[in-house]
NUTI-544537 format. One line per field, with one value per residue (C-alpha): residue number from 0; residue in one letter; x, y, z. Coordinates in steps of 0.25 Angstrom, whole numbers, plus 5000, padded with zeros to 4 digits. Example, Ala and Ser with C-alpha at 12.3 -4.5 7.8 and 13.67 -1.06 7.14 Angstrom:
! NUTI-544537
nr = (0, 1)
rest = (A, S)
X = (5049, 5055)
Y = (4982, 4996)
Z = (5031, 5029)
! end
This chain:
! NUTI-544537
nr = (0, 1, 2, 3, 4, 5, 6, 7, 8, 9, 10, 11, 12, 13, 14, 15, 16, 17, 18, 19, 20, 21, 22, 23, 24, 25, 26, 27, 28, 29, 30, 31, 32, 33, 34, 35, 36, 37, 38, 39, 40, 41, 42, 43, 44, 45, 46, 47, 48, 49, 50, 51, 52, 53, 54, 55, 56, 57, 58, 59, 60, 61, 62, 63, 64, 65, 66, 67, 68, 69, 70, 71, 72, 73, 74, 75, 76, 77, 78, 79, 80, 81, 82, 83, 84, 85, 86, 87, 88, 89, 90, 91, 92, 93, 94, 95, 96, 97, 98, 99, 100, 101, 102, 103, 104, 105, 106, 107, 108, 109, 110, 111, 112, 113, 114, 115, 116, 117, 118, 119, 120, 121, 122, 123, 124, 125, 126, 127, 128, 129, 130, 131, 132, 133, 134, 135, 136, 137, 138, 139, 140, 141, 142, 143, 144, 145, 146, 147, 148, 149, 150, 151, 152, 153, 154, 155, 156, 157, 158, 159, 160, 161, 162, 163, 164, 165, 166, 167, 168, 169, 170, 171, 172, 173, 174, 175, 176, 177, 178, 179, 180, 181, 182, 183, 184, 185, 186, 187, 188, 189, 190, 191, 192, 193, 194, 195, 196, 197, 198, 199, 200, 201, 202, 203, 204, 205, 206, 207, 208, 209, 210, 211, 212, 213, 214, 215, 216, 217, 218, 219, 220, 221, 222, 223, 224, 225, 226, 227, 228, 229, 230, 231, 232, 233, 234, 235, 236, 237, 238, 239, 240, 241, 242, 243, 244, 245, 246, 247, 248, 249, 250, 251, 252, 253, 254, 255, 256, 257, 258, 259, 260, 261, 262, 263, 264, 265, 266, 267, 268, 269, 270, 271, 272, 273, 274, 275, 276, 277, 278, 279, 280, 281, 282, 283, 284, 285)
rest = (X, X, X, X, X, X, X, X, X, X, X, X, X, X, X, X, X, X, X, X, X, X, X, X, X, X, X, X, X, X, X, X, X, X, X, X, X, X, X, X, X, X, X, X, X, X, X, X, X, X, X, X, X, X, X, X, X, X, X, X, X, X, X, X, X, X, X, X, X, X, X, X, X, X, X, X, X, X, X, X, X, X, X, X, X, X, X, X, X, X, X, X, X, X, X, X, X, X, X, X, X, X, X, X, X, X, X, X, X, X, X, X, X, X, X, X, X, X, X, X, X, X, X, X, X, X, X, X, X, X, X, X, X, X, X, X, X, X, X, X, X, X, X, X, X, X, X, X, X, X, X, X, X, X, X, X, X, X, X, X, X, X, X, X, X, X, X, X, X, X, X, X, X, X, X, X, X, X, X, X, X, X, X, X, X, X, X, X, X, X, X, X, X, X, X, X, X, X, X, X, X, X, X, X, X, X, X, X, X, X, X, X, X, X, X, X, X, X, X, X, X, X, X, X, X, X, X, X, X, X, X, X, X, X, X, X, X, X, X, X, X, X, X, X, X, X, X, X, X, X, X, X, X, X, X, X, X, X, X, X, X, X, X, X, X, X, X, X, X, X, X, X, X, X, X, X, X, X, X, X, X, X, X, X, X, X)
X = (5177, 5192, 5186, 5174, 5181, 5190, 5181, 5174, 5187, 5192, 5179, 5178, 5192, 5194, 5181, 5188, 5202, 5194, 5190, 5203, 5210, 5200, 5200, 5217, 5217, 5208, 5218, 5230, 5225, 5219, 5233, 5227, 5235, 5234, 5222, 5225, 5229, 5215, 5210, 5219, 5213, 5200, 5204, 5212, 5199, 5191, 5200, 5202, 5186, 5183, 5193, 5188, 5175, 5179, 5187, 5176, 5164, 5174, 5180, 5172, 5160, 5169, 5164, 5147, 5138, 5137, 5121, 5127, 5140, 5132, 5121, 5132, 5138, 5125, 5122, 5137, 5135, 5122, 5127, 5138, 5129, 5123, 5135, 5140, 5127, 5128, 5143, 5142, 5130, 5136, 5149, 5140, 5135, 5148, 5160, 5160, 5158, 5164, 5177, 5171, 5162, 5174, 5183, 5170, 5170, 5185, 5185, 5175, 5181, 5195, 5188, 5183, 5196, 5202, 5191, 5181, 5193, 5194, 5181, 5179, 5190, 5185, 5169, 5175, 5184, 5175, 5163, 5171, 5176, 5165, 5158, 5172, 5171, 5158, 5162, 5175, 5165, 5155, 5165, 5172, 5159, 5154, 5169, 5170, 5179, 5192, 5191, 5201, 5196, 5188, 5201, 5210, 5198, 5198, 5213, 5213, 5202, 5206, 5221, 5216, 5209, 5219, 5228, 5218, 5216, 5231, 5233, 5219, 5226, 5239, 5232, 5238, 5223, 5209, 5198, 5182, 5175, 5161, 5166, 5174, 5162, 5151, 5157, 5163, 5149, 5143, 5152, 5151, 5135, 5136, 5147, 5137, 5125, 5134, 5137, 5121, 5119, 5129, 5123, 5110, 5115, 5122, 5109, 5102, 5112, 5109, 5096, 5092, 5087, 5079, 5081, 5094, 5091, 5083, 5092, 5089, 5100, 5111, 5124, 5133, 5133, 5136, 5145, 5157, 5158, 5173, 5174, 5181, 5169, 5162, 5171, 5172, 5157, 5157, 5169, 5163, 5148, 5146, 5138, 5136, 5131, 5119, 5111, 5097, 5086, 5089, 5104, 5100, 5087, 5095, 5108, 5098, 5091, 5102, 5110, 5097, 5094, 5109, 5115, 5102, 5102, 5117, 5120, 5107, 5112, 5114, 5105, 5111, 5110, 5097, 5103, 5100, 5089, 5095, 5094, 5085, 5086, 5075, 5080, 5089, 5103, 5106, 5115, 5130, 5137, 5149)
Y = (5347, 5346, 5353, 5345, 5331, 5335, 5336, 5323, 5317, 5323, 5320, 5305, 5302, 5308, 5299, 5287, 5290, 5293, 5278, 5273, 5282, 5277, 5261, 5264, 5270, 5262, 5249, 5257, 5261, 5248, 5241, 5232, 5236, 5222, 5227, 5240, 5231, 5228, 5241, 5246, 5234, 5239, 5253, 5248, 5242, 5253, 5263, 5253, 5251, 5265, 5270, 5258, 5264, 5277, 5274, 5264, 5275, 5286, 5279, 5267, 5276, 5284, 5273, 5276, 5285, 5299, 5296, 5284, 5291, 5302, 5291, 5286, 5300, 5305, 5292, 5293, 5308, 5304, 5293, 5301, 5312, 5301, 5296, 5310, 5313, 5301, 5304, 5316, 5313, 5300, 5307, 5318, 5308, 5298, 5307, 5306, 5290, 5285, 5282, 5274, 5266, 5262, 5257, 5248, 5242, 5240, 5233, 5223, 5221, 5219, 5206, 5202, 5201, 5209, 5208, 5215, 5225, 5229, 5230, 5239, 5249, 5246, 5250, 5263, 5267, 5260, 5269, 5282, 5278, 5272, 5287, 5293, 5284, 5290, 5303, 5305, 5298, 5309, 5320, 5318, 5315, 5328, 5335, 5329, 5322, 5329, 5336, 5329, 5340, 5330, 5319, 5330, 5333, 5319, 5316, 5330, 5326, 5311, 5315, 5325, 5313, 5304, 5314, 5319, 5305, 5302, 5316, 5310, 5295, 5302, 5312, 5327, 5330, 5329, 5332, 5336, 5326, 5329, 5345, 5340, 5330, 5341, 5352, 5343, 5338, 5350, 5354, 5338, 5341, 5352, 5342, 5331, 5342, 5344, 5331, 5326, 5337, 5334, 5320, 5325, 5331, 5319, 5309, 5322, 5321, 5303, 5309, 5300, 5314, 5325, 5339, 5341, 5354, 5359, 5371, 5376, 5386, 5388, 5398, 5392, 5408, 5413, 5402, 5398, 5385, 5385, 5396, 5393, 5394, 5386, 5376, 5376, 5376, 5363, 5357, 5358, 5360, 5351, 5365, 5367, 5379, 5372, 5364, 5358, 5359, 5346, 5346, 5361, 5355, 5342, 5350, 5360, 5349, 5340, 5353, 5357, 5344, 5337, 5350, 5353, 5338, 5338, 5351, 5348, 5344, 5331, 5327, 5324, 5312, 5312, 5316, 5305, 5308, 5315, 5307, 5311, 5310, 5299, 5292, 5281, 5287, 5283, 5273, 5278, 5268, 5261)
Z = (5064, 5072, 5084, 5084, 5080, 5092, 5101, 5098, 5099, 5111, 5118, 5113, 5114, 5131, 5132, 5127, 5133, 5147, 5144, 5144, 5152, 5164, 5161, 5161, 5173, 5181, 5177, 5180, 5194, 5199, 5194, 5180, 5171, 5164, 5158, 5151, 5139, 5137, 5139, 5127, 5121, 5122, 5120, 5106, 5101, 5103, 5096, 5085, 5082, 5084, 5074, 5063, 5064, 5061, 5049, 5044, 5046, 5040, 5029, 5026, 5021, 5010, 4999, 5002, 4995, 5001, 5005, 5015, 5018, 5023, 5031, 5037, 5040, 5046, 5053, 5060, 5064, 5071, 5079, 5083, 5088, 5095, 5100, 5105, 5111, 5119, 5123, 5130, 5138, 5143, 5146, 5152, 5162, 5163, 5164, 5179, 5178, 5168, 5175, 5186, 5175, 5166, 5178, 5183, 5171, 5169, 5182, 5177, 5164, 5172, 5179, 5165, 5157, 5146, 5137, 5145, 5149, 5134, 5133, 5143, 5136, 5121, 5128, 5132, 5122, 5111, 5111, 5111, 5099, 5093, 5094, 5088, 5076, 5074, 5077, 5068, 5056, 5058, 5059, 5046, 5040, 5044, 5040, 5026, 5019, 5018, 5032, 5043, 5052, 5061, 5060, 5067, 5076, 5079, 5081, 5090, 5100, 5101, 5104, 5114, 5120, 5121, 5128, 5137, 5141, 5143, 5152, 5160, 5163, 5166, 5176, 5168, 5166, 5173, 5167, 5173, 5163, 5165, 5160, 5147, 5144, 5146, 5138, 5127, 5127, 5123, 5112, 5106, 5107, 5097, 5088, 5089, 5084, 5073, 5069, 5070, 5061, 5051, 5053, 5050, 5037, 5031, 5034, 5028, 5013, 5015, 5012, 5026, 5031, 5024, 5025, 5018, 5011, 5020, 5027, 5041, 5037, 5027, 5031, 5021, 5014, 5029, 5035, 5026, 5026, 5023, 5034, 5047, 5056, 5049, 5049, 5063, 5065, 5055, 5065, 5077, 5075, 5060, 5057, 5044, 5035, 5030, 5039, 5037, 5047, 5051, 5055, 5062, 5069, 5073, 5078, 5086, 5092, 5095, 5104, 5110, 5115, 5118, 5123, 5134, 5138, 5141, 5146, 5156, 5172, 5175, 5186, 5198, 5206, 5218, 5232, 5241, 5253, 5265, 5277, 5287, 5301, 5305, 5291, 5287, 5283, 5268, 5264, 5261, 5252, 5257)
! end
């Protein structure tokens, strides 16, 4: 679970610190250094929220049945699969964009006032941490109680993080984006297969979905659960030894599909018509 809690956390954190580091810069450059108070503002709130939800969904469910812990459980580990899913094709497509659409919206908040200036850096931040809160509940659920494997994971990704974004801001470091989004997307595919299967199997023990004896194979007498190599499996891939039909079909399908459609080409933008020689020369922007 660490090396997949880190990754999570290394991804979502450089996501949100990119956020910051850009609205930063852009008020540092262009001399407004009035406002970064109320970006931090917005930053503070965020970071504050996110973590309130994470204690409430990891701690506030300790006193339920073990049918609605595991609803709940399941229900988190889908929507973060959602949430993942969503992430890595979005970055796919905005890692090259981002930048100039968050200082476009700054520069509107900064006529706007300081509200609408917080706002913008609480939007930003905000949603990376919302989709951690979600994250870190569904990974210790799918650790168990007693494991602080995915906490150290956590810790070790979101430091990571943190100082990738301060070495970014202070210039010691460029990194190519659109390469660490697209390969860290296709390792956090195979963790967000994992998770939706794990998800699927806690719904499945809610008795909200059938099929919870029914095996599509068992290795427990080959694989040693206590072994290292199935922990590690367990860590980064939420693999288990016995799996239903329903988590393999489910984690077999969700691969296929995700993997295909975000490993495809992104189809590039229409060449406009070569001007000919009796023609009207296109227009070239100012």
């Amino acid at each position: 679970m660490l090396a997949s809690n880190a990754l999570i956390g290394l991804r979502e954190g450089l996501e949100a610190a990119l956020v910051v580091v850009i609205l930063v810069a852009f008020l540092v450059k262009t001399d407004r250094r009035w406002a970064l108070r109320h970006v931090w503002t917005g930053v503070g709130v965020a970071v504050a929220l996110s973590v309130g939800l994470g204690a409430l969904l990891t701690y506030g469910t300790k006193q339920l049945t073990f049918e609605a812990q595991e609803l709940i459980g399941g229900s988190a580990s889908i929507i973060a699969v959602v949430f993942v899913t969503f992430m890595v094709f979005w970055m796919k497509s905005a890692s090259r964009t981002i930048s100039g659409e968050l200082k476009g919206k700054l520069d509107r908040a900064l006529d706007m006032g300081p509200f609408a200036i917080a706002l913008v850096a609480f939007l930003g931040v905000g949603r990376e941490g919302l989709e951690t809160a979600i994250f870190f509940y569904a990974t210790t659920e799918a650790a168990g109680q007693g494991n602080n494997q995915p906490l150290i994971g956590w810790v070790v990704g979101l430091a990571g993080a943190v100082v990738l974004g301060w070495l970014i801001y202070r210039g010691a470091v460029r990194i190519n984006l659109a390469k660490f989004f697209r390969w860290t997307g296709i390792l956090l595919v195979l963790v967000a297969a994992g998770i939706l299967a794990y998800g699927l199997h806690d719904l499945q023990e809610a008795r909200i979905l059938p099929g919870l004896t029914t095996l599509a194979f068992d290795v427990s007498a080959t694989v040693d659960p206590s072994s290292w190599y199935a922990t590690l499996l367990k860590g980064i891939f939420n693999f288990t030894p016995a799996t239903t039909v329903l988590q393999a079909v489910a984690w077999v399908l969700y691969v296929g599909i995700v993997m295909t459609l975000f490993l495809r080409p992104a189809r590039s933008a229409p060449q406009a018509p070569a001007a000919t020689s009796g023609g009207t020369r296109p227009a070239v922007a100012a």
